[in-house]
Z-matrix of the N, CA and C atoms (Angstrom, degrees):
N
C 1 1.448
C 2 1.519 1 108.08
N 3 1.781 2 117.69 1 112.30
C 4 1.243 3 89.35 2 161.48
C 5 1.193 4 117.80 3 -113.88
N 6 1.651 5 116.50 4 153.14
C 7 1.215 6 130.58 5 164.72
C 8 1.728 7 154.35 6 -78.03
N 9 1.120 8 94.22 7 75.00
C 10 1.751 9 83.27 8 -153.66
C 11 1.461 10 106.85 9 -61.43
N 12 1.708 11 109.99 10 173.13
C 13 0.979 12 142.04 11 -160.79
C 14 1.741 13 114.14 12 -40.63
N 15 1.539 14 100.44 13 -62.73
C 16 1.258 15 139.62 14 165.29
C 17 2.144 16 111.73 15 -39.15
N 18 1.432 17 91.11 16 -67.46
C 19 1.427 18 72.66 17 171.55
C 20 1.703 19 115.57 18 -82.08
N 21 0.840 20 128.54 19 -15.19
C 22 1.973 21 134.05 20 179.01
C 23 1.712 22 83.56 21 -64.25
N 24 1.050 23 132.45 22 -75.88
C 25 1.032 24 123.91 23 -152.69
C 26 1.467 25 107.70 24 -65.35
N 27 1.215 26 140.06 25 -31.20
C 28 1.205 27 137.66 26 -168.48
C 29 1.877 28 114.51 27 -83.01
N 30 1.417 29 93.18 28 -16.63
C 31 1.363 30 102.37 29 162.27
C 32 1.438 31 124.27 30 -80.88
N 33 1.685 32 103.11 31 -50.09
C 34 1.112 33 90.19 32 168.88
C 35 1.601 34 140.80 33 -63.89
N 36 1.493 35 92.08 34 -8.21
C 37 1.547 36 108.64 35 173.54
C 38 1.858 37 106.77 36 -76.04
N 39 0.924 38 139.09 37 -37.83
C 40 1.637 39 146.34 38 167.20
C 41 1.215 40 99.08 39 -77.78
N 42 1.194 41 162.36 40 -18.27
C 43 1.181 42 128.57 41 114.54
C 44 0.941 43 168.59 42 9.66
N 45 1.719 44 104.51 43 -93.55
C 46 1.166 45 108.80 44 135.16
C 47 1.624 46 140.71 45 -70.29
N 48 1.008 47 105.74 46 -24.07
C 49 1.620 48 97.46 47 151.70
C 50 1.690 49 138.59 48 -71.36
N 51 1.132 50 91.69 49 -6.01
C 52 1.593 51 119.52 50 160.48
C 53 1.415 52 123.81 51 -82.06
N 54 1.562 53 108.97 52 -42.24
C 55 1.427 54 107.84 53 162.92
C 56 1.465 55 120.16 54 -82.68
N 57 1.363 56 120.83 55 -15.40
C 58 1.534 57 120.42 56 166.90
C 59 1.507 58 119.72 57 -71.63
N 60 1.324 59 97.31 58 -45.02
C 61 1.419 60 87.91 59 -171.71
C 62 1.734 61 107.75 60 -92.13
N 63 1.506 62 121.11 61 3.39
C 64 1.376 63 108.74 62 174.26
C 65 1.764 64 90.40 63 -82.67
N 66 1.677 65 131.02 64 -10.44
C 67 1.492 66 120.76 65 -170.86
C 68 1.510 67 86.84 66 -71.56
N 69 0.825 68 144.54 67 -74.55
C 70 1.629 69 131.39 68 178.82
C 71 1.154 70 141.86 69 -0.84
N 72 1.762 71 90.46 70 -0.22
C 73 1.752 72 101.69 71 -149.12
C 74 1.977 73 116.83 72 -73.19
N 75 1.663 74 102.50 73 20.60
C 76 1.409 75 109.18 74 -172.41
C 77 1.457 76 97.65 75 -121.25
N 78 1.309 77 123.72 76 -8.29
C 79 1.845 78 122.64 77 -168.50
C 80 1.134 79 89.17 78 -61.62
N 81 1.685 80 116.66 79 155.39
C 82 1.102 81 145.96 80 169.26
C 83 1.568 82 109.75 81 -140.24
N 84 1.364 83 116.99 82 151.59
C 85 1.681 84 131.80 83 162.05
C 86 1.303 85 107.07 84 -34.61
N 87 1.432 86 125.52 85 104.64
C 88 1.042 87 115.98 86 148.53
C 89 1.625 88 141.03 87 -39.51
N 90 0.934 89 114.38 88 102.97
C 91 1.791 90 99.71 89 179.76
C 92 2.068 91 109.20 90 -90.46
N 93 0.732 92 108.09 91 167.15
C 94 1.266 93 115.91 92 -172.99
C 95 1.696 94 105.12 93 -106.89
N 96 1.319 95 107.57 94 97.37
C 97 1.743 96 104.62 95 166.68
C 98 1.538 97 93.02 96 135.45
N 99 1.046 98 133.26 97 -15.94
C 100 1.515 99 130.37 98 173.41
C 101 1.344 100 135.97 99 -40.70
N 102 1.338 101 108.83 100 -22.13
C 103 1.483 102 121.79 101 -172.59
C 104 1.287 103 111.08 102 -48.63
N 105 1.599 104 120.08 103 159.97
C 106 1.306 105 141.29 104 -156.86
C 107 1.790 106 85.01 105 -100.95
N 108 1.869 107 114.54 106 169.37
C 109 1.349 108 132.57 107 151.43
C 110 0.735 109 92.17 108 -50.99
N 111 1.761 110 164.91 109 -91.59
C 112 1.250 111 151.73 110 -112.70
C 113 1.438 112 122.31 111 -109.11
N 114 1.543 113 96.97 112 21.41
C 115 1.731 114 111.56 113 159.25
C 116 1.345 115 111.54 114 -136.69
N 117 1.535 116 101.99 115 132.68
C 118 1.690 117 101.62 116 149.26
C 119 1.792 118 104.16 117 -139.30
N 120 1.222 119 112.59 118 177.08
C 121 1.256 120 115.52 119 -167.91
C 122 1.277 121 109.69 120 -109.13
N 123 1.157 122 109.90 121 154.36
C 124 1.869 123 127.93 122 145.20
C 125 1.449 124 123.32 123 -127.31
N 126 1.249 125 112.38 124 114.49
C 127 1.508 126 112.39 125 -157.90
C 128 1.904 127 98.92 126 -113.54
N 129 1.073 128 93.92 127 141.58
C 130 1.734 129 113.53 128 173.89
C 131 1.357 130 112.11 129 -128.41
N 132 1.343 131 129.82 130 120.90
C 133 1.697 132 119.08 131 171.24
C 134 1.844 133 93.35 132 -110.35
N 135 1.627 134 95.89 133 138.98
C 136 1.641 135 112.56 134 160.22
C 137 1.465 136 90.96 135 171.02
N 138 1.202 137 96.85 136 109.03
C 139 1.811 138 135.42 137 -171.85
C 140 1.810 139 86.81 138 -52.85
N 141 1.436 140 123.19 139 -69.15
C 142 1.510 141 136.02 140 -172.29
C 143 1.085 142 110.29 141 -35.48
N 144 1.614 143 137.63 142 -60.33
C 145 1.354 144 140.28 143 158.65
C 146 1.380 145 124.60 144 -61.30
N 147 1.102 146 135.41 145 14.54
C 148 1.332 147 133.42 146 -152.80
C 149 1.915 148 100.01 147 -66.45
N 150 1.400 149 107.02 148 -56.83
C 151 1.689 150 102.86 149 160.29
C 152 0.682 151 120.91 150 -71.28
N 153 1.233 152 160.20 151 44.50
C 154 1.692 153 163.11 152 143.76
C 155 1.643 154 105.08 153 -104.91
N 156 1.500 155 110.09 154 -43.19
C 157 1.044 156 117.93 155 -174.63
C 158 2.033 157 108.31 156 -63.35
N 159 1.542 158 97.69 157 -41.94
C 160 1.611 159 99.82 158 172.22
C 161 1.517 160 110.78 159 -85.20
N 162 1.129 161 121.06 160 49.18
C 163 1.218 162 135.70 161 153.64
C 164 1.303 163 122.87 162 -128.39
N 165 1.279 164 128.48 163 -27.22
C 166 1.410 165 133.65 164 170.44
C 167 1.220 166 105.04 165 -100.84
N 168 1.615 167 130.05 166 -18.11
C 169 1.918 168 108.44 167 168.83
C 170 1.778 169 118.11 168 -72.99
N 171 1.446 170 95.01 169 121.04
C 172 2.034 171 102.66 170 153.62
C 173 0.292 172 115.32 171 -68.84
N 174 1.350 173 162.19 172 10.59
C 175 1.325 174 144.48 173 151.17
C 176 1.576 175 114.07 174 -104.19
N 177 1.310 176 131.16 175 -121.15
C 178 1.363 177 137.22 176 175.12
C 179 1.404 178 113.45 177 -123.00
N 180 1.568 179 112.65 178 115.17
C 181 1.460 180 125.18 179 171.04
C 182 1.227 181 109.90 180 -83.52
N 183 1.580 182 90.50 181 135.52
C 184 1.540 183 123.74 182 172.41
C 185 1.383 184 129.86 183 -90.25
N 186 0.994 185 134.45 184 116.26
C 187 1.817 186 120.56 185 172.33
C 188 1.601 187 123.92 186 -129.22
N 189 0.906 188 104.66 187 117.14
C 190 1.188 189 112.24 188 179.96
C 191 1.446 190 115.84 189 -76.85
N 192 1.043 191 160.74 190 153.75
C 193 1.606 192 158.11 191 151.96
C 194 1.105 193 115.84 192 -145.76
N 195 1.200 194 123.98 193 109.91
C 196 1.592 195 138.22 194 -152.26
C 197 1.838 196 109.74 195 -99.20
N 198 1.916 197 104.38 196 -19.27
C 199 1.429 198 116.54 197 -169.42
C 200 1.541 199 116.28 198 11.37
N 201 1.123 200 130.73 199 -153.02
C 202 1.306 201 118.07 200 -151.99
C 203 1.516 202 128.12 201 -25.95
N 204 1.163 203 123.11 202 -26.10
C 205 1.564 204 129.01 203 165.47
C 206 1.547 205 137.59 204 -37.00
N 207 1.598 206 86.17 205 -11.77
C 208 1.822 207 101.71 206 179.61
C 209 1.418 208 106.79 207 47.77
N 210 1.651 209 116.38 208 71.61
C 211 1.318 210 123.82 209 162.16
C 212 1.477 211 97.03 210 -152.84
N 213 1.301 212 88.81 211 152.44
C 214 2.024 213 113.42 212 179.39
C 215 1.531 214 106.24 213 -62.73
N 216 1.129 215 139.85 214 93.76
C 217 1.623 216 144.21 215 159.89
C 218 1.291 217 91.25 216 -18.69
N 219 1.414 218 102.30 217 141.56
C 220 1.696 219 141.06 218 170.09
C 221 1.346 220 120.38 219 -100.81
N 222 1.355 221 111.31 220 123.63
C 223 1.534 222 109.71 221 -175.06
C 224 1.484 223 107.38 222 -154.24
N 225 1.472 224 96.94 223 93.84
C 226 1.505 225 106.33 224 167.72
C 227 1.421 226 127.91 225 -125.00
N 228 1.402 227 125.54 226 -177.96
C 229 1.379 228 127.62 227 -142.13
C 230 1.490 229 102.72 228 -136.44
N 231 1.511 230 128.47 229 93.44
C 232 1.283 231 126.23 230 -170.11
C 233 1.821 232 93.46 231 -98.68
N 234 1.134 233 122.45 232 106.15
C 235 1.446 234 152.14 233 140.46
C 236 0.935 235 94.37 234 -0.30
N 237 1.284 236 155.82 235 112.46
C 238 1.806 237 147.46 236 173.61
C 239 1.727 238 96.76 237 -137.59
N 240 0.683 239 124.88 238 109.88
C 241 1.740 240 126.34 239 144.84
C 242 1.517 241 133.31 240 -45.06
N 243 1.321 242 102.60 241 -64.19
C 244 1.320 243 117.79 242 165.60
C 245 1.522 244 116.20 243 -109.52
N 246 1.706 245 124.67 244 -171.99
C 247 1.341 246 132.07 245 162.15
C 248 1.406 247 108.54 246 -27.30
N 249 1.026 248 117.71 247 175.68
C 250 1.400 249 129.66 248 -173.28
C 251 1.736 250 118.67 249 -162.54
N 252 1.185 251 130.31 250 164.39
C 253 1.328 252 114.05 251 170.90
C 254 1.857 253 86.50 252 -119.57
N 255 1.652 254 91.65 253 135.80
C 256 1.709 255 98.34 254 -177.46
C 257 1.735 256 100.06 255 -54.45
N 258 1.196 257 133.91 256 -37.99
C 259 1.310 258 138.80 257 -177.78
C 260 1.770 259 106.10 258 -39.46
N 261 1.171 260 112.46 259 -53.76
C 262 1.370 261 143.70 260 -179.89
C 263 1.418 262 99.57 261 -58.57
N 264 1.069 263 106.48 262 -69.79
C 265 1.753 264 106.11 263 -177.20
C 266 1.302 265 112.87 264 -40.88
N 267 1.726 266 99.55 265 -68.16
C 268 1.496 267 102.51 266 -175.94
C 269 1.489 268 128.64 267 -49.59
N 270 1.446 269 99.67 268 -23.48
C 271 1.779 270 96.75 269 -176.64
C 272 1.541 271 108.98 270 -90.68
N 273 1.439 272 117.88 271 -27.19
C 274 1.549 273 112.57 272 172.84
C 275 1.801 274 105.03 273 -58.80
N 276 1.343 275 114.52 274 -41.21
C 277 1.327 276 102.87 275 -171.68
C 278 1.680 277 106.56 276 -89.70
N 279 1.681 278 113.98 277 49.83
C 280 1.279 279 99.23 278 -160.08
C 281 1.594 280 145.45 279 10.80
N 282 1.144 281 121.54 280 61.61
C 283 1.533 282 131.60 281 162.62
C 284 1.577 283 94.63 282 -99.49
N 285 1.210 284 86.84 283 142.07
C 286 2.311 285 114.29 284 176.98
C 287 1.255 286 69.89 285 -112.24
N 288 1.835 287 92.69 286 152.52
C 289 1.233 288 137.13 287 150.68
C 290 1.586 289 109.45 288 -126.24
N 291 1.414 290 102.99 289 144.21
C 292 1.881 291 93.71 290 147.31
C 293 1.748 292 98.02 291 -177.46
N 294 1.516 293 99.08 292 168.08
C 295 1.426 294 129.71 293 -134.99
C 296 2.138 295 92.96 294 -109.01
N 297 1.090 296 102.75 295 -169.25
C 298 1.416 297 117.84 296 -177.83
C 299 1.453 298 112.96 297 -105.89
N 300 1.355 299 110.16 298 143.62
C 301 1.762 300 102.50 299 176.44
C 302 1.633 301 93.95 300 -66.36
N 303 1.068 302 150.97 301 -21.19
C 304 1.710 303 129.31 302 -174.11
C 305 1.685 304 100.90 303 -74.50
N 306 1.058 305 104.32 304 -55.82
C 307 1.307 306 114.30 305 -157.35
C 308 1.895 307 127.58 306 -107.06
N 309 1.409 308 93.58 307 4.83
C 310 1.804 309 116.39 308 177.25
C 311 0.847 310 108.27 309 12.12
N 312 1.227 311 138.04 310 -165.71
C 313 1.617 312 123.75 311 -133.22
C 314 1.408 313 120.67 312 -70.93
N 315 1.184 314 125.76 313 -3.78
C 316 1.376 315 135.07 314 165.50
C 317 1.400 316 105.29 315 -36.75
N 318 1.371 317 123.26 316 -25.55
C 319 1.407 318 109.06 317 -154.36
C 320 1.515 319 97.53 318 -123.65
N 321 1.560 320 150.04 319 155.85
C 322 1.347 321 125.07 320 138.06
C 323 1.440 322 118.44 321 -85.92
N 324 1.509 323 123.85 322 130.72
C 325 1.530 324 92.71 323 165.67
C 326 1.923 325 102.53 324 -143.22
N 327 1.453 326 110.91 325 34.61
C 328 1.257 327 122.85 326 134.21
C 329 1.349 328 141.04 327 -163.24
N 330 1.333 329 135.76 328 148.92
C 331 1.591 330 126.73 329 -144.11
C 332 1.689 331 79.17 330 -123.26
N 333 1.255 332 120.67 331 129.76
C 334 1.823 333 120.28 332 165.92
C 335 1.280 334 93.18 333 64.90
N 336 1.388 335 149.17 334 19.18
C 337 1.162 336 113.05 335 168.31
C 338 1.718 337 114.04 336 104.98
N 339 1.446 338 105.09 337 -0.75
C 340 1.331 339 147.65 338 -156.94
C 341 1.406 340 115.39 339 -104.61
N 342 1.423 341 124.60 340 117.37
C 343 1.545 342 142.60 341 -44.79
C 344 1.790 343 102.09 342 -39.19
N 345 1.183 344 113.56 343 111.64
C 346 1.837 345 132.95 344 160.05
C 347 1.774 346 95.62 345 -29.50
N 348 1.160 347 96.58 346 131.63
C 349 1.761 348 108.99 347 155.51
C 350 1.584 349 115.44 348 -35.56
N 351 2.108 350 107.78 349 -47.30
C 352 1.092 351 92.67 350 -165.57
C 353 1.649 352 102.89 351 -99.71
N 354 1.473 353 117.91 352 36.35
C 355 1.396 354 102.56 353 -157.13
C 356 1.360 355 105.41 354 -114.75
N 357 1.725 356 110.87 355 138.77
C 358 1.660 357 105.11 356 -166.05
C 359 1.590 358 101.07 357 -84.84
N 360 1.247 359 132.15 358 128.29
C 361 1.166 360 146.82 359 122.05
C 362 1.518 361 143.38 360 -36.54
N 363 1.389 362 83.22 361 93.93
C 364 2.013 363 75.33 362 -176.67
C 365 1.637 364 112.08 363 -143.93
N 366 1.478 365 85.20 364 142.79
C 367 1.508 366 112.90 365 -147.66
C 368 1.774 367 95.01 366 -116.01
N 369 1.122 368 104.71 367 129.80
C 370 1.892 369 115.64 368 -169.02
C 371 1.811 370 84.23 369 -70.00
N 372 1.189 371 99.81 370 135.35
C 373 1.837 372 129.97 371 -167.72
C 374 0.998 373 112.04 372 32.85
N 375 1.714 374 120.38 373 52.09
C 376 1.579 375 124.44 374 173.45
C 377 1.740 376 91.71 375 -127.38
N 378 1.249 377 134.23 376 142.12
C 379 1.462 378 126.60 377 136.16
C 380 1.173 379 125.92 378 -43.30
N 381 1.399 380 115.37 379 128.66
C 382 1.846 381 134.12 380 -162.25
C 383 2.175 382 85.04 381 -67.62
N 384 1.374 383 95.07 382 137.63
C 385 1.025 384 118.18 383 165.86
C 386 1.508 385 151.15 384 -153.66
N 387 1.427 386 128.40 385 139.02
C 388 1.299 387 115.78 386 172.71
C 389 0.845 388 138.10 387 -40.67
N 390 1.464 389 159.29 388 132.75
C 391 1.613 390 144.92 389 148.51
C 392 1.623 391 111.78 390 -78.08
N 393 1.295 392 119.19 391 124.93
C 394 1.711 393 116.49 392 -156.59
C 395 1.685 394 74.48 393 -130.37
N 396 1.230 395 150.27 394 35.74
C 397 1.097 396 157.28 395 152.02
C 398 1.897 397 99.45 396 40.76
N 399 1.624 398 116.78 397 25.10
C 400 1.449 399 132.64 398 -170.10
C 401 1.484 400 86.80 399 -55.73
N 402 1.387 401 107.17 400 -72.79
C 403 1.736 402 99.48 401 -136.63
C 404 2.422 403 84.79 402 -145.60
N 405 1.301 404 119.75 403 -137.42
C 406 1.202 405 110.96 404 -166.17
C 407 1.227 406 104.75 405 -70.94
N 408 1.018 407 132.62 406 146.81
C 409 1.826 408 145.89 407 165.09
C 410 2.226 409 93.44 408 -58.06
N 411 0.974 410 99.43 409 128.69
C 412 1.946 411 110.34 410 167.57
C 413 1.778 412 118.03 411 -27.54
N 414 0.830 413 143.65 412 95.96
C 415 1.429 414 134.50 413 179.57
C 416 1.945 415 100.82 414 -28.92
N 417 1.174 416 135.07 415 -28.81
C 418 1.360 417 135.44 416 171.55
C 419 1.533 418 122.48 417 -61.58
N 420 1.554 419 112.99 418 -22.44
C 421 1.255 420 116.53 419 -169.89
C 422 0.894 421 122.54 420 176.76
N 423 1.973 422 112.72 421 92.18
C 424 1.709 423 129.92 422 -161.17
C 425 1.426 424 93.32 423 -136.78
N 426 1.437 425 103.26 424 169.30
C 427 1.392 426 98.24 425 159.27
C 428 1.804 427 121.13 426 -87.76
N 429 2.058 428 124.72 427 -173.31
C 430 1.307 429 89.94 428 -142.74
C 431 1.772 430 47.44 429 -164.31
N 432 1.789 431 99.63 430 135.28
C 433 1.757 432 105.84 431 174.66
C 434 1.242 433 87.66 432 -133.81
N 435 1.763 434 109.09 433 133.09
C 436 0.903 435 121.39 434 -163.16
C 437 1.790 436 101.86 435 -144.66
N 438 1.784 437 119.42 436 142.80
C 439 1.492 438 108.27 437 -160.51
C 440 1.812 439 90.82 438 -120.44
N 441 1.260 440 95.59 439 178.00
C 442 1.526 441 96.95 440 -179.10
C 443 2.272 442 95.19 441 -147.78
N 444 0.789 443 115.57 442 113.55
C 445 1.344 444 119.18 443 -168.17
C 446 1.590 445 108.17 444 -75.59
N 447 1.343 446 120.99 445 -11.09
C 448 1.177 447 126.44 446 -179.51
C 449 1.409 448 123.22 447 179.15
N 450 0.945 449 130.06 448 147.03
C 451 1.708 450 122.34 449 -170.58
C 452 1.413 451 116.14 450 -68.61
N 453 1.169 452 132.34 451 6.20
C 454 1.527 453 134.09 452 177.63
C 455 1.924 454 97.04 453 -122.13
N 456 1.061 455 118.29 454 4.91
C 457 1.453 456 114.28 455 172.77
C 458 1.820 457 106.99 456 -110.00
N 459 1.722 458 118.48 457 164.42
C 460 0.968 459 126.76 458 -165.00
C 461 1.512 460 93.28 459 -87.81
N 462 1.579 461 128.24 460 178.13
C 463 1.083 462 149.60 461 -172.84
C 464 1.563 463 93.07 462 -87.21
N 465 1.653 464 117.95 463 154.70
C 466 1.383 465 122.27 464 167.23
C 467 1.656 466 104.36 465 -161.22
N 468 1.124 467 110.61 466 141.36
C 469 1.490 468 144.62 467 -176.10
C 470 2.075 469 79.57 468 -51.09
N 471 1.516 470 92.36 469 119.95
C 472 1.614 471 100.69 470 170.39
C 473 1.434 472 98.92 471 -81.05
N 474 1.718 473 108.82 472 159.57
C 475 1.312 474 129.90 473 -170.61
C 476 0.990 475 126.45 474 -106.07
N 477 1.484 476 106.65 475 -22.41
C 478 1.789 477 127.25 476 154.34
C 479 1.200 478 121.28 477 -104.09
N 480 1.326 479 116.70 478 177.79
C 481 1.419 480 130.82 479 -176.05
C 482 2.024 481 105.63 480 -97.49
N 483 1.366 482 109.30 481 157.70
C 484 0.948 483 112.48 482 -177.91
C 485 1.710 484 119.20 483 -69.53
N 486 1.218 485 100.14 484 -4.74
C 487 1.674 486 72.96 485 173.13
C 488 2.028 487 98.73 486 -116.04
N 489 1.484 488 123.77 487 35.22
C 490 1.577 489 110.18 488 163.81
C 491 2.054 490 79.62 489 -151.36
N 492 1.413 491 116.49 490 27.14
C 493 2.069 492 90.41 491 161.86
C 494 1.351 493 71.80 492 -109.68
N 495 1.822 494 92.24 493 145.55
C 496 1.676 495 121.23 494 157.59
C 497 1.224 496 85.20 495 -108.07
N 498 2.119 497 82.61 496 173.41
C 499 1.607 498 98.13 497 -177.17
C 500 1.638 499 90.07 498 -152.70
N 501 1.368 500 127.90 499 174.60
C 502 1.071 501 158.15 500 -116.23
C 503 1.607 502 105.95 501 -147.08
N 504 1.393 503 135.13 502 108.87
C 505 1.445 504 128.46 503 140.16
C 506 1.606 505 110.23 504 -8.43
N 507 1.259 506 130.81 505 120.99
C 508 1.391 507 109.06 506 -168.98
C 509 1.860 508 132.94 507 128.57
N 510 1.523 509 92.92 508 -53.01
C 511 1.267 510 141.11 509 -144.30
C 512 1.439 511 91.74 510 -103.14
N 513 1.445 512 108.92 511 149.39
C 514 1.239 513 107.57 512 179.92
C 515 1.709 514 101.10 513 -146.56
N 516 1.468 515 126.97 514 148.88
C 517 1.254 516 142.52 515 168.07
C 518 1.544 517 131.73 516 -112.80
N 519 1.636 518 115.39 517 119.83
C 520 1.771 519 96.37 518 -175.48
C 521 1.316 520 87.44 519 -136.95
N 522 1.659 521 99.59 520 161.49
C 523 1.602 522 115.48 521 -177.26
C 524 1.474 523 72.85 522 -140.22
N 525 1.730 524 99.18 523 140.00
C 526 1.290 525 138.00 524 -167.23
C 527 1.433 526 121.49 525 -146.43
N 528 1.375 527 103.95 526 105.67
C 529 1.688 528 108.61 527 -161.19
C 530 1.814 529 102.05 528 -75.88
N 531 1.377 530 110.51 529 108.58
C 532 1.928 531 112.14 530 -164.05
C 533 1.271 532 117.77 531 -95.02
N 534 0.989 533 133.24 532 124.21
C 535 1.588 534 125.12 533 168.65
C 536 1.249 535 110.68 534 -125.42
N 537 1.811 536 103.03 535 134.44
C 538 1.133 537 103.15 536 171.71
C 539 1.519 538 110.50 537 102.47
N 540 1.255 539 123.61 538 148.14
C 541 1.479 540 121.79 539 -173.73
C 542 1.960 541 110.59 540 -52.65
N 543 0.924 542 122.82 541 -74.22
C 544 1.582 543 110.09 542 152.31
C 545 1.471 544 141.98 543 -28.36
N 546 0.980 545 111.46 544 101.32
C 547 1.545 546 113.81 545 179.14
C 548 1.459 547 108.16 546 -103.32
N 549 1.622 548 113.49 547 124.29
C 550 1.221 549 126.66 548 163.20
C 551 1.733 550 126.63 549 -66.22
N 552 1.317 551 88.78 550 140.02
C 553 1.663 552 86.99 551 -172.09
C 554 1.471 553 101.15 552 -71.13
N 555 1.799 554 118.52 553 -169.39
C 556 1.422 555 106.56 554 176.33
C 557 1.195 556 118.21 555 -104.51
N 558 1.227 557 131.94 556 134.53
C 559 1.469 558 143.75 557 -167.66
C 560 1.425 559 95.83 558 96.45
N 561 1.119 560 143.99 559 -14.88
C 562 1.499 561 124.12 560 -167.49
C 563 1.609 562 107.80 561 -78.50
């Protein structure tokens, strides 16, 4: 059997997007209003600062990055005192999540509502497509949760899913819509 380049790599790209987004395997629906006594928010949106912005929040920074989706990155600042469950964060600073009927919250495969049922998707040398949130999101174009342990450290592929990773006063969280074997960190 041989394998060229093209398909090796595209596997290994579903793959690993298979092992990222099964790390998810704790996200849950955000609801809006959930927050604990020991959070409240202050929220700022401007996509341009989004890392600057997770350098000046005490509490836990948020980022949204929607990339090809043609929307303004989200970057807000959920007030945390103590630990937190990112689930928690995200819903005090109103961000939705939700998962696939195959694979429910194990998976994310929209942030706000983000890629729309009816919204075409198109990915440079992919066929334009729906997201019907059926079963896995395309190894070309899922979302991608990613933690930052402190504002002088680099971004890294989280290890849990959003509803069992906590995070830290400090600490910062981004979901990053990825296409393509490269995934951009958030704000980059």
């Amino acid at each position: 059997m041989n394998l060229s380049l093209p398909v090796f790599s595209r596997s290994a790209a579903a793959l690993g997007a298979f092992a990222l987004l099964a790390a998810l395997s704790g996200c849950a629906t955000a609801v809006s209003g959930t927050g604990s006594e020991s959070t409240s928010l202050d929220t700022t949106t401007n996509g341009t600062q989004a890392d600057t912005s997770a350098e000046t929040c005490a509490g836990v920074s948020i980022i949204v990055d929607y990339g090809i989706l043609d929307a303004d990155s989200v970057t807000e600042c959920a007030d945390a005192t103590t630990t937190i469950a990112v689930s928690e964060a995200l819903a005090s600073a109103g961000i939705t999540t939700a998962g696939s009927v195959e694979y429910g919250d194990l998976i994310v495969c929209r942030v706000n509502d983000r890629p729309a049922a009816d919204e075409t998707v198109t990915v440079e040398g992919q066929e334009p497509f729906t997201e019907s949130c059926a079963s896995m999101p395309p190894p070309y174009a899922y979302w991608a949760l990613w933690v930052k342990t402190s504002a002088d450290t680099d971004w890294n592929y989280a290890e849990e899913g959003l509803g069992t990773l906590e995070v830290q006063p400090g600490q910062a969280v981004g979901l990053v819509y990825s296409t393509g074997i490269e995934t951009p960190t958030p704000g980059s």
